[in-house]
N, CA, C and O atoms as a GROMACS GRO file, in nm:
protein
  416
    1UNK      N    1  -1.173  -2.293  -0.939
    1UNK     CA    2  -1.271  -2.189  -0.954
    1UNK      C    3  -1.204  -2.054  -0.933
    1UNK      O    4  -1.129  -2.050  -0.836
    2UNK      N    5  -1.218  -1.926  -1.016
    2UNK     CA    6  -1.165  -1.825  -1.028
    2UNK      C    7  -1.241  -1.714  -0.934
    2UNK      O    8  -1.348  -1.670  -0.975
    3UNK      N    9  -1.209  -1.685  -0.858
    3UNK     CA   10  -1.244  -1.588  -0.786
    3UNK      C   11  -1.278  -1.460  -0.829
    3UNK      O   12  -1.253  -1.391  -0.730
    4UNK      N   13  -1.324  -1.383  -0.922
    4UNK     CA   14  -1.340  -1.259  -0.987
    4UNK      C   15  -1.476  -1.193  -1.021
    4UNK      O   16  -1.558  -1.281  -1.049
    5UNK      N   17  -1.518  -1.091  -1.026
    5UNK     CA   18  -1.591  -1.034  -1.020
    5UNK      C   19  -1.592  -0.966  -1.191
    5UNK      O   20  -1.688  -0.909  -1.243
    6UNK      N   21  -1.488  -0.988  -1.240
    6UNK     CA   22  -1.459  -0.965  -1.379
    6UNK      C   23  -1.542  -1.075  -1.503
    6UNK      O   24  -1.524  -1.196  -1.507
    7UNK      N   25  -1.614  -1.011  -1.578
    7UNK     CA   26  -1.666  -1.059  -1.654
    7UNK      C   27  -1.567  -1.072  -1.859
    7UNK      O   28  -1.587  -1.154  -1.948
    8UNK      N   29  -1.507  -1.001  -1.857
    8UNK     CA   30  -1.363  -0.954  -1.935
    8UNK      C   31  -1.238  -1.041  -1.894
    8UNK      O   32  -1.201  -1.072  -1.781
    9UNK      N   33  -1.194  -1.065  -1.988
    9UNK     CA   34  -1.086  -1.160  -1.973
    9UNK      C   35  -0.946  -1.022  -2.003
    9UNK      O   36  -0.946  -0.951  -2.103
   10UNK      N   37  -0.864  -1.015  -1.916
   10UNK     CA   38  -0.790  -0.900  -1.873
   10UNK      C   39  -0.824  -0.772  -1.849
   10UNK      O   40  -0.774  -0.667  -1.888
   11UNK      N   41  -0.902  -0.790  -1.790
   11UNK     CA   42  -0.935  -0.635  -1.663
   11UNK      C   43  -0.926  -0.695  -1.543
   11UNK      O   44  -0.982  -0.800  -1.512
   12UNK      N   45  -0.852  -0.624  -1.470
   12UNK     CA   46  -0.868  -0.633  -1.355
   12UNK      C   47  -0.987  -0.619  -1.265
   12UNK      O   48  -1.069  -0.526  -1.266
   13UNK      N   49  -0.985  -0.738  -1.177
   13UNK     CA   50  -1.074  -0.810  -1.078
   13UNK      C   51  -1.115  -0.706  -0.965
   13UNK      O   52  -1.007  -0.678  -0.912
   14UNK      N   53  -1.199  -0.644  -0.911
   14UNK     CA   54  -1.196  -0.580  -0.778
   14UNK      C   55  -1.211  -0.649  -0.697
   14UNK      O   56  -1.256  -0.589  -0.600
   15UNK      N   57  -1.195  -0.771  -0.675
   15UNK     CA   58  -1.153  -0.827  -0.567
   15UNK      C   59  -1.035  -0.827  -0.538
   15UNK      O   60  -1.002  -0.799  -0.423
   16UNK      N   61  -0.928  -0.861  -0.648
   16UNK     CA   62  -0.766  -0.803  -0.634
   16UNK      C   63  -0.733  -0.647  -0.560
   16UNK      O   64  -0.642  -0.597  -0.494
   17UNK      N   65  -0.820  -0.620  -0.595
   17UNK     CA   66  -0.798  -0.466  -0.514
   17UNK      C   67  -0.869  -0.429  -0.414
   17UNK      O   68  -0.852  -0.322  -0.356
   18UNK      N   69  -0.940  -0.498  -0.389
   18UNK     CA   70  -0.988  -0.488  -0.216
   18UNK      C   71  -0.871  -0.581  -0.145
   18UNK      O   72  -0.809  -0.546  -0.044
   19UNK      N   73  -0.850  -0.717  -0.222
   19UNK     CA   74  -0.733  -0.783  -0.114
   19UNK      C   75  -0.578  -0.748  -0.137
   19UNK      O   76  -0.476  -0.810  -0.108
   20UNK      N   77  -0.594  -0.670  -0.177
   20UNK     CA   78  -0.416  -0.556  -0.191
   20UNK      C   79  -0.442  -0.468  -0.112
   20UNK      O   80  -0.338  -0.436  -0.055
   21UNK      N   81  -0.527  -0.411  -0.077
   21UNK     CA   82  -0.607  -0.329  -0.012
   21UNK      C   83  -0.581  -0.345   0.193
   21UNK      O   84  -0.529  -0.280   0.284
   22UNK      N   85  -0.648  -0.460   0.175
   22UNK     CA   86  -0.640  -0.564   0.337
   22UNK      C   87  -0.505  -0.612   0.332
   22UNK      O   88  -0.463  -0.633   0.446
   23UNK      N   89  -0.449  -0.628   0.271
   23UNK     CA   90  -0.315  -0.712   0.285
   23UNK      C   91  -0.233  -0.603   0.316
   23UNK      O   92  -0.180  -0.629   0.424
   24UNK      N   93  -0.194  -0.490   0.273
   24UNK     CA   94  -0.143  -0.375   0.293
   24UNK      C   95  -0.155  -0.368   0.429
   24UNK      O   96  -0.074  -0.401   0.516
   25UNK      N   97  -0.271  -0.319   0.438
   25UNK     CA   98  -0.333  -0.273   0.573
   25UNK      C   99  -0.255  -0.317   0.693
   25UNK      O  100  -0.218  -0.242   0.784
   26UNK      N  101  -0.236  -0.437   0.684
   26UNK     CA  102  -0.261  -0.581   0.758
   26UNK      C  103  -0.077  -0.605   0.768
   26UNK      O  104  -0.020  -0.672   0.855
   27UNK      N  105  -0.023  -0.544   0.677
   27UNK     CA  106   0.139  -0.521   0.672
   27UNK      C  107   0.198  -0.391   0.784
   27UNK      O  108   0.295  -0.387   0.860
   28UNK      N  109   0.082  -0.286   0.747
   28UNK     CA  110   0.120  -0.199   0.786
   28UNK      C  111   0.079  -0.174   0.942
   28UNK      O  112   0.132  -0.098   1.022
   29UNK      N  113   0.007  -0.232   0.954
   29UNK     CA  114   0.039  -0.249   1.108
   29UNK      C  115   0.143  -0.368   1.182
   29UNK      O  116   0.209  -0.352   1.285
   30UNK      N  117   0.134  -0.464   1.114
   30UNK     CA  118   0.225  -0.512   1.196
   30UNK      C  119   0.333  -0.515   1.186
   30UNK      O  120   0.394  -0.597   1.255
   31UNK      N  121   0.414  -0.418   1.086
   31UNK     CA  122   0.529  -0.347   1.043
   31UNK      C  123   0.550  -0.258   1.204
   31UNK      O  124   0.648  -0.279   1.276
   32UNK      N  125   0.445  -0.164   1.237
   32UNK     CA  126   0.467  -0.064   1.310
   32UNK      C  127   0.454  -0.138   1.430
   32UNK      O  128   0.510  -0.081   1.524
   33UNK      N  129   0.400  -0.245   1.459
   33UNK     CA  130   0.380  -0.302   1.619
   33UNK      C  131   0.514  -0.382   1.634
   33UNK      O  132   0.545  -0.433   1.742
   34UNK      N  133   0.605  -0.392   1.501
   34UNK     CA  134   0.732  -0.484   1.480
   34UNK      C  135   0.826  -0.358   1.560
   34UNK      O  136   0.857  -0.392   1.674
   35UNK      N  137   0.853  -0.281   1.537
   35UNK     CA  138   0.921  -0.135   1.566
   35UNK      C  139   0.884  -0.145   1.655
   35UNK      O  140   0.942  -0.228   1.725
   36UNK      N  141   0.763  -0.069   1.719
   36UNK     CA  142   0.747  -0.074   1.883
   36UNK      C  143   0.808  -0.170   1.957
   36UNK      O  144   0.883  -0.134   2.048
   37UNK      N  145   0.794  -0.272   1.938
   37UNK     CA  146   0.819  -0.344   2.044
   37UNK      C  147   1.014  -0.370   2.017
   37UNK      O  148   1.079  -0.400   2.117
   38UNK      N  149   1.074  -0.358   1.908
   38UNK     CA  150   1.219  -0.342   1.897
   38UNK      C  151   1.228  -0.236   1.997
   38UNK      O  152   1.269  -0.260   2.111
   39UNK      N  153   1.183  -0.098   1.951
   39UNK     CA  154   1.177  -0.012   2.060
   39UNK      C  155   1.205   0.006   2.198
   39UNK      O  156   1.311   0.046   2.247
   40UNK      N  157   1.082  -0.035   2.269
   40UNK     CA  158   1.052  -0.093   2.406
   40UNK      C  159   1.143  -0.148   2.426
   40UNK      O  160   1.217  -0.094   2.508
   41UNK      N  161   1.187  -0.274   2.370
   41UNK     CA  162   1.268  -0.374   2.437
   41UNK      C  163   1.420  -0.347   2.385
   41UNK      O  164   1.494  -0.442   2.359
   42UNK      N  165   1.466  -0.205   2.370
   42UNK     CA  166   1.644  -0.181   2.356
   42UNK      C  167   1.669  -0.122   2.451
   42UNK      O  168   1.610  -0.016   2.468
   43UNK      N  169   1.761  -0.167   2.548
   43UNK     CA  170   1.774  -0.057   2.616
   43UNK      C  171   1.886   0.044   2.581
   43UNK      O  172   1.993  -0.011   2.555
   44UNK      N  173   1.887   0.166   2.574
   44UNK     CA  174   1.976   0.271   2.596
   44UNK      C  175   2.067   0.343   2.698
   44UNK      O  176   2.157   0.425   2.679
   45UNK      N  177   2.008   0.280   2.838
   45UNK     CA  178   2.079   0.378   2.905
   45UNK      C  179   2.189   0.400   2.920
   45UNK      O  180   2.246   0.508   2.930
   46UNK      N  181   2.254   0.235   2.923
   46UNK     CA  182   2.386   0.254   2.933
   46UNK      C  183   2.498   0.270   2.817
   46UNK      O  184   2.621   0.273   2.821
   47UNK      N  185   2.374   0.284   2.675
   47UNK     CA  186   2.525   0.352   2.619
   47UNK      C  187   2.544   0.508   2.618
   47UNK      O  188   2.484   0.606   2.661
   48UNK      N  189   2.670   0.481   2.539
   48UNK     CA  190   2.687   0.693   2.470
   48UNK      C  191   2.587   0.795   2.436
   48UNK      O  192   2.475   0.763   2.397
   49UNK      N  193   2.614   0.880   2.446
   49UNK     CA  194   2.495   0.945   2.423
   49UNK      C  195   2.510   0.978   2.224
   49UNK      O  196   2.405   0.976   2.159
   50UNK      N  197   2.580   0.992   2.186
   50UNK     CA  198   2.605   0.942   2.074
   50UNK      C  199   2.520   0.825   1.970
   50UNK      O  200   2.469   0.827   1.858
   51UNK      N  201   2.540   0.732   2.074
   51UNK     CA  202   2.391   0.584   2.029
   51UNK      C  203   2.283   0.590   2.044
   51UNK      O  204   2.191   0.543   1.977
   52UNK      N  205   2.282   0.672   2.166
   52UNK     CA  206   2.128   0.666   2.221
   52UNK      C  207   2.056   0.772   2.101
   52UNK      O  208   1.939   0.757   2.065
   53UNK      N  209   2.152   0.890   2.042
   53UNK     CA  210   2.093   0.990   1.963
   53UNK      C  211   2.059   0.892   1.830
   53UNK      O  212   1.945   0.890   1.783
   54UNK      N  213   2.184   0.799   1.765
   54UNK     CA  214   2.173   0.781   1.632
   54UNK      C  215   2.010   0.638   1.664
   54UNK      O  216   1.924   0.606   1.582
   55UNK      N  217   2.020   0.606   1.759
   55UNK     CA  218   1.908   0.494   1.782
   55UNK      C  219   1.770   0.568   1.820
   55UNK      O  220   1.680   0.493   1.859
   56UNK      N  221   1.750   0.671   1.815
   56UNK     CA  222   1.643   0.718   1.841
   56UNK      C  223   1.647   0.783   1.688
   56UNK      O  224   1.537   0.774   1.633
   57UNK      N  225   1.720   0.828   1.631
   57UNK     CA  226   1.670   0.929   1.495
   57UNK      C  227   1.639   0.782   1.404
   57UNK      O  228   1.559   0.783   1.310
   58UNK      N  229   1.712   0.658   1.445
   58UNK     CA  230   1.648   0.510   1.302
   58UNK      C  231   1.535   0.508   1.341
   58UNK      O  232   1.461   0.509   1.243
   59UNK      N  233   1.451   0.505   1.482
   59UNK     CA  234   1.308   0.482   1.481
   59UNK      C  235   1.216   0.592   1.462
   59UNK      O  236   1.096   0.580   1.434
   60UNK      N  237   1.305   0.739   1.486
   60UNK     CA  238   1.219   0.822   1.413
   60UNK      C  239   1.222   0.853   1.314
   60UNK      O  240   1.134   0.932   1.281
   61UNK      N  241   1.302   0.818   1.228
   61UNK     CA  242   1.295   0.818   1.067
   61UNK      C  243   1.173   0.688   1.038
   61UNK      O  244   1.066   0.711   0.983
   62UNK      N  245   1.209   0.573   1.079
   62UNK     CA  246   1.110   0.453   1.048
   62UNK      C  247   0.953   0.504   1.107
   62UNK      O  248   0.854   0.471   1.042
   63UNK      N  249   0.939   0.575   1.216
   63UNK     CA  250   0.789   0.624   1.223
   63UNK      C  251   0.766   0.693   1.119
   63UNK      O  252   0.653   0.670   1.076
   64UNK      N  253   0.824   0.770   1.058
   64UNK     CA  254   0.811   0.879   0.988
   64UNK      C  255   0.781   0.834   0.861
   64UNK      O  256   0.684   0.869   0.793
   65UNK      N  257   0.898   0.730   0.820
   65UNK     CA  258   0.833   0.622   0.715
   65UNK      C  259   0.679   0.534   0.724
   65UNK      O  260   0.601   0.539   0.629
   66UNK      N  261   0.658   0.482   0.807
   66UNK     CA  262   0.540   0.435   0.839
   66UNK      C  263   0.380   0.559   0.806
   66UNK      O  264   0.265   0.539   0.767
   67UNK      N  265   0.447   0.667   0.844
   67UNK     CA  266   0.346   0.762   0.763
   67UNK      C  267   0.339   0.817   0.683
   67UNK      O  268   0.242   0.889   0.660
   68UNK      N  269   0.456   0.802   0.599
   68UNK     CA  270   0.437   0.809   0.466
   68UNK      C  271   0.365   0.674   0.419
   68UNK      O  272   0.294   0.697   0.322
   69UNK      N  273   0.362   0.542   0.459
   69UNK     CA  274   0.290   0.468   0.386
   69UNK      C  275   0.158   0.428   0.398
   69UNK      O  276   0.079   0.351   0.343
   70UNK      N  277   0.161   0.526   0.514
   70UNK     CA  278  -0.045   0.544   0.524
   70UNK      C  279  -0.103   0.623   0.402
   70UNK      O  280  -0.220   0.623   0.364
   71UNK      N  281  -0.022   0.674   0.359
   71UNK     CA  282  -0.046   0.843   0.279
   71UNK      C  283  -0.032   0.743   0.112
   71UNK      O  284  -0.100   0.773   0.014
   72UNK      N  285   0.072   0.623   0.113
   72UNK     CA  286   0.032   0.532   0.001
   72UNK      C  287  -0.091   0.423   0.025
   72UNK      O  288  -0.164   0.377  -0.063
   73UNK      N  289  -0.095   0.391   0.180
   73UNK     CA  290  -0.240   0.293   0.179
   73UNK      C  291  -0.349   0.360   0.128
   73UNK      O  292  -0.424   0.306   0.047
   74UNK      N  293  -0.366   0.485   0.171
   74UNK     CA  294  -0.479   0.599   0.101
   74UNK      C  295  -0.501   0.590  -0.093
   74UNK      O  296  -0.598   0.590  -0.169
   75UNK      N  297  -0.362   0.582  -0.108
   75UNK     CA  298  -0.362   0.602  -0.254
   75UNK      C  299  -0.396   0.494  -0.294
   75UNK      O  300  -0.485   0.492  -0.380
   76UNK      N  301  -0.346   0.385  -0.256
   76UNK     CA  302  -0.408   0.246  -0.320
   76UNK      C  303  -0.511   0.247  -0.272
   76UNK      O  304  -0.558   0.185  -0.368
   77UNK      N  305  -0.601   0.261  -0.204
   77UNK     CA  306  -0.739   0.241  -0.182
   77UNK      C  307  -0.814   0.327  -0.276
   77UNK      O  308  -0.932   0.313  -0.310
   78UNK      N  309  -0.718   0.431  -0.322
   78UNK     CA  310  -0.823   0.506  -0.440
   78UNK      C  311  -0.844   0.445  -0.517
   78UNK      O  312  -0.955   0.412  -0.557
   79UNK      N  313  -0.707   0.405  -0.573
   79UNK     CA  314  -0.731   0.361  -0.688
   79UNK      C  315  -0.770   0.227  -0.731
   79UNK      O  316  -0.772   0.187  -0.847
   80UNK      N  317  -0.798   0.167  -0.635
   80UNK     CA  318  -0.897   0.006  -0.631
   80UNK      C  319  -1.023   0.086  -0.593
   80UNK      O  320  -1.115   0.027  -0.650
   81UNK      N  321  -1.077   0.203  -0.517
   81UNK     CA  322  -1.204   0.233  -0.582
   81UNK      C  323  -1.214   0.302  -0.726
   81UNK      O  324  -1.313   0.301  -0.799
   82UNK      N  325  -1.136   0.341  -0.741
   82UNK     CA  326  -1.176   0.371  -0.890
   82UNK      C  327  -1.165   0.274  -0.993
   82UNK      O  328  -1.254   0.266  -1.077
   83UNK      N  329  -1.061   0.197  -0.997
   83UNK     CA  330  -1.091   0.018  -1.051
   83UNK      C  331  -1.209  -0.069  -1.068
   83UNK      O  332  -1.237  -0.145  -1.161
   84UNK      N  333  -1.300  -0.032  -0.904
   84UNK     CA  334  -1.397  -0.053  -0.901
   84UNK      C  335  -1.530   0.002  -1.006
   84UNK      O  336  -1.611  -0.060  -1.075
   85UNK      N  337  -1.513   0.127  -0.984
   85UNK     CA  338  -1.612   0.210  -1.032
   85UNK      C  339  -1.596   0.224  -1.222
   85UNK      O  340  -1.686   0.258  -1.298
   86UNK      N  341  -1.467   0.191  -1.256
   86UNK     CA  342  -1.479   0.163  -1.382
   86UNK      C  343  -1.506   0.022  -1.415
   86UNK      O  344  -1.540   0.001  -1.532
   87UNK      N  345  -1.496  -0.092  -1.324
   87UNK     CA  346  -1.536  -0.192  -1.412
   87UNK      C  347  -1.709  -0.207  -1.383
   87UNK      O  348  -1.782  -0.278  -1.453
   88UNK      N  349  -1.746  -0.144  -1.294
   88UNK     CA  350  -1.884  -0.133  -1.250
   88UNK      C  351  -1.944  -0.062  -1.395
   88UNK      O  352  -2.041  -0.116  -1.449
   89UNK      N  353  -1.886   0.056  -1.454
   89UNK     CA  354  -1.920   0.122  -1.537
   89UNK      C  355  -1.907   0.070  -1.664
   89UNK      O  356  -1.940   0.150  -1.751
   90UNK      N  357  -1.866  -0.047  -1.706
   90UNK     CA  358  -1.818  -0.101  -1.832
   90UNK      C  359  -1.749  -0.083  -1.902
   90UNK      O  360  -1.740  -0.145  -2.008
   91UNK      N  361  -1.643   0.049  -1.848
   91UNK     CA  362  -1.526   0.112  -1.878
   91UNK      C  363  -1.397   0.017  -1.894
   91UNK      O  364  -1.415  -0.103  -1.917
   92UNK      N  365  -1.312   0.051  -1.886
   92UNK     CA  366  -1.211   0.002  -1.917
   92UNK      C  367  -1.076   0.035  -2.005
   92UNK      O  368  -1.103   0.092  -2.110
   93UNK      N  369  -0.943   0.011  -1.984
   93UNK     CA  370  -0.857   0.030  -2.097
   93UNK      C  371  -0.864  -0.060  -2.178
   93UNK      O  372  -0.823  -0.174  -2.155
   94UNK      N  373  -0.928  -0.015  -2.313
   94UNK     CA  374  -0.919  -0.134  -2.431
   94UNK      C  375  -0.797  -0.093  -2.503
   94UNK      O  376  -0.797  -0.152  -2.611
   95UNK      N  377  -0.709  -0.030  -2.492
   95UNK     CA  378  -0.592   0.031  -2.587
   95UNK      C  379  -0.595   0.113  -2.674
   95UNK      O  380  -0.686   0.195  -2.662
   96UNK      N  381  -0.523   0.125  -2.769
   96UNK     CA  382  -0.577   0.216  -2.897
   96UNK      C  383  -0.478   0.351  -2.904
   96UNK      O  384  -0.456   0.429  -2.996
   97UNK      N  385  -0.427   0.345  -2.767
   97UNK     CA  386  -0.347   0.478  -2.766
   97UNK      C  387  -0.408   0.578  -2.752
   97UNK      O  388  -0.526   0.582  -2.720
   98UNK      N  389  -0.335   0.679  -2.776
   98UNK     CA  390  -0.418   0.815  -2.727
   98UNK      C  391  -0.413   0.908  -2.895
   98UNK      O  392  -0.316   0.922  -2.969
   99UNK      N  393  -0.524   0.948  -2.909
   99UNK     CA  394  -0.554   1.024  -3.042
   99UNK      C  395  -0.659   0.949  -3.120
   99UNK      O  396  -0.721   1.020  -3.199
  100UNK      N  397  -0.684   0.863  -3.118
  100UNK     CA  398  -0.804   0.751  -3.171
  100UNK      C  399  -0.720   0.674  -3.252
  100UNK      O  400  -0.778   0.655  -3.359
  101UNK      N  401  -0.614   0.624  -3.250
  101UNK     CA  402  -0.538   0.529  -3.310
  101UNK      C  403  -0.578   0.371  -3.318
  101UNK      O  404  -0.507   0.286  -3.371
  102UNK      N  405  -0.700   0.347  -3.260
  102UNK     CA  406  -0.754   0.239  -3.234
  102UNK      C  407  -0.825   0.144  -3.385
  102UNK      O  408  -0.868   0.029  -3.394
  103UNK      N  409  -0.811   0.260  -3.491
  103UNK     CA  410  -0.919   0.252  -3.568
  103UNK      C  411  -0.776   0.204  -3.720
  103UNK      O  412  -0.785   0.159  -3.835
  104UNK      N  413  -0.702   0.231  -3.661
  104UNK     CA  414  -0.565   0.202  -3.761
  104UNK      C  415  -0.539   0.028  -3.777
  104UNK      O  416  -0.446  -0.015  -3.844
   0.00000   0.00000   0.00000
């Protein structure tokens, strides 16, 4: 049994995009609770100060990464609501190109 909310045979499902959606989500935190706790549990003191600098700028680059991919979880959530809202609308890409070439 097919799971879809799609009545069209190739349009995309909004259920695919709510669970890309959660799955993301669901990455992206436990991406960042993966880091923390590497974090927490290195110790630094006793090396160089040299290590301790280059080991603190990898996890602040990787936080820093981590918010950039909130700023893509945002974007994919748009655009699985707008996925939504066009197959709600009966919209769709049927092809055809752009200029009305559809009719060729």
């Amino acid at each position: 049994m097919k799971m879809s909310f799609s009545k069209r045979p190739g349009q995309m499902a909004p259920l695919g995009a709510i669970l890309a959606v959660v799955v993301a989500a669901v990455a992206l935190v436990v991406g960042i609770f993966v880091v923390a706790q590497l974090q927490s549990s290195l110790s630094t003191s006793t090396l160089q100060t040299g290590a301790q600098s280059a080991i603190g700028n990898v996890f602040s680059t990787a936080y820093n990464a981590y918010n950039l991919l909130v700023v893509a979880l945002i974007v994919l959530a748009a655009v699985a609501i707008l996925a939504i809202i066009i197959e709600g609308l009966g919209g769709g890409f049927r092809g055809g190109g752009m200029g009305g070439e559809a009719g060729l």
